[in-house]
C-alpha angles and dihedrals in degrees: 000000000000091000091188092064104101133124117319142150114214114180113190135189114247117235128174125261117249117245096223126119133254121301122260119239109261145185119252120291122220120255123275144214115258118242122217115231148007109245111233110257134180118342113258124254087221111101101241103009122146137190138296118218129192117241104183148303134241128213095150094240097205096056106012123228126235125200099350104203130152103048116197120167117191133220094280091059097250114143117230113202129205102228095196109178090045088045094222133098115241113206118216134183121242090272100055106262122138118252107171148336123230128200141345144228115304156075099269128093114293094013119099139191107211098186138083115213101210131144100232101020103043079165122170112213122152097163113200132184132147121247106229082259091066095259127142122228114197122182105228097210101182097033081055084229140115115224135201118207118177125223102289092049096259115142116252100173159306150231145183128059135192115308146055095261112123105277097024133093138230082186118329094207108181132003147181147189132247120211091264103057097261116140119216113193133189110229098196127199093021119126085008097283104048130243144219126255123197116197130171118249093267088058098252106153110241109172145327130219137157096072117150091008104089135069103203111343117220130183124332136211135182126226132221088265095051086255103149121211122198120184119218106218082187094061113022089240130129102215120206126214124174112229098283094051098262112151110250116161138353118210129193136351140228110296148092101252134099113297085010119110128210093199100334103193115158117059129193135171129197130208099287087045105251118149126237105197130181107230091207109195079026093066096218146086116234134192134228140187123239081264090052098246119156117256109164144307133213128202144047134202126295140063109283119104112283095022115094134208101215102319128198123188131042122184126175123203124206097275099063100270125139126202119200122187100226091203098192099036079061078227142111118227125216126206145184133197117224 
């Protein structure tokens, strides 16, 4: 469960998507000094909307990030980022600085390996949520395992293993957690299109479901109402399932319009259920309503703050602010609404 998805009104100004192609893979960049502020740009065309201000971003100067990608943040409001390259999860404050760093490469407990080396799909996941007990769920791509580590970063347990059969994984990609403790986790590249597995906390399978609907599946989050949203990098769709894994709503479509995704990938929802999704070759975030009309977007493609290079992930807390794992930059991006 996302704890820091409660009420909140975020009104953001809306900016226009850049045309340009998708980014090419790079080595990691070093580290940069964080601007201040986003400077005001055009109004918005949306009746009432605001601004967006950056607030700060985050490369962990001391030991760079590559290739951020899951983004979790607790109850306490520290982010917890998915370093994938690096295969280990940096911890940062509220206000950016570094805390700690958990994990390492490798097959043991409490280690991860958050690439997978493909060909075709060198994709970088590490899908993180807590579960409502503190823990923290990570999605082990590469190691084809789901891990539980408790607050202090001690492993708990683990479950999953190579295969299509009903609790293992061909690559479980993203998760997240329902208000109950279930885990759904999105198993890419099996049967062809990917599925959906739910387990119990405890990592009991449960049920599948999703199979044959999606093109390419991306990341996953739960609402407040145990709704699950799955995004279909394939397609440029947002998919909707009710608890269970009926299908209940598609929303969007490939494009670069508004309301339309180039590879979404990372989902959140706020506390009226509208949906924040990266829209990752975009370069940009949009938000929809719980209808999956459009609202507005921010972003475009580059380096400066407020602009991505494909990012990923995207979390809200409970005072307005937005962070964006800006996967490329090898930086998280922090926003406020005003």
């Amino acid at each position: 469960m996302r704890t820091y998805l409660i009420s909140v009104e975020v009104s953001l100004l809306l900016m226009l998507a850049s045309a340009c192609g998708p980014a090419q893979t790079p080595t990691a960049a070093p580290p940069t000094a964080a601007p201040t502020s986003v400077p005001a740009v055009e109004p918005s065309e949306v009746p009432g909307a605001g601004t967006v201000e950056f607030v700060w971003q985050v490369t962990s100067d001391e030991d760079p990030l590559y290739w951020p990608s899951g983004l979790a943040l607790d109850a306490q409001g520290t982010l917890y980022v998915a370093d994938t390259r690096n295969h280990r999860i940096q911890l940062f404050d509220g206000d950016g600085q570094y805390l700690a760093t958990w994990g390492g490469e490798g097959p043991l407990e409490g280690q991860f390996n958050f690439v997978w080396e493909d060909p075709t799909h060198n994709l970088p996941a590490g899908g993180l949520d807590f579960d409502g007990n503190g823990n923290l769920i990570v999605a082990d791509m590469g190691n084809v395992r789901i891990q539980k580590l408790d607050s202090s970063g001690s492993f708990l347990a683990r479950w999953g293993g190579d295969g299509t059969g009903d609790g293992q994984f061909a690559r479980p990609l993203g998760l997240a957690v329902d208000g109950h403790g279930n885990v759904f986790v999105v198993d890419d590249r099996i049967f062809g299109s990917g599925r959906v597995q739910k387990f119990d906390n405890e990592g009991n399978f449960l049920v599948a479901f999703g199979r044959g609907l999606f093109g390419d599946p991306g990341l996953i989050e739960v609402d407040a109402l145990g709704n699950v949203y799955v995004a279909d990098y394939g397609r440029g769709t947002v998919l909707k399932f009710d608890n269970d894994g009926a299908l209940l709503a598609t929303f969007g479509g490939s494009g670069r319009g508004d309301g339309e995704f180039r590879g979404p990938q990372g989902i959140a929802v706020d506390g009226q259920g509208n949906l924040y999704v990266v829209d990752s070759s975009n370069a940009r975030v949009q938000k929809l309503n719980s209808s999956g009309e459009y609202l507005l977007q921010w972003g475009s493609r580059g380096s400066e703050a407020g602009q991505f290079n494909e990012p990923l992930d995207i979390v809200l807390d409970g005072q307005g602010n937005i962070y964006v794992s800006d996967q490329f930059n090898n930086r998280v991006q922090k926003f406020r609404d005003n």
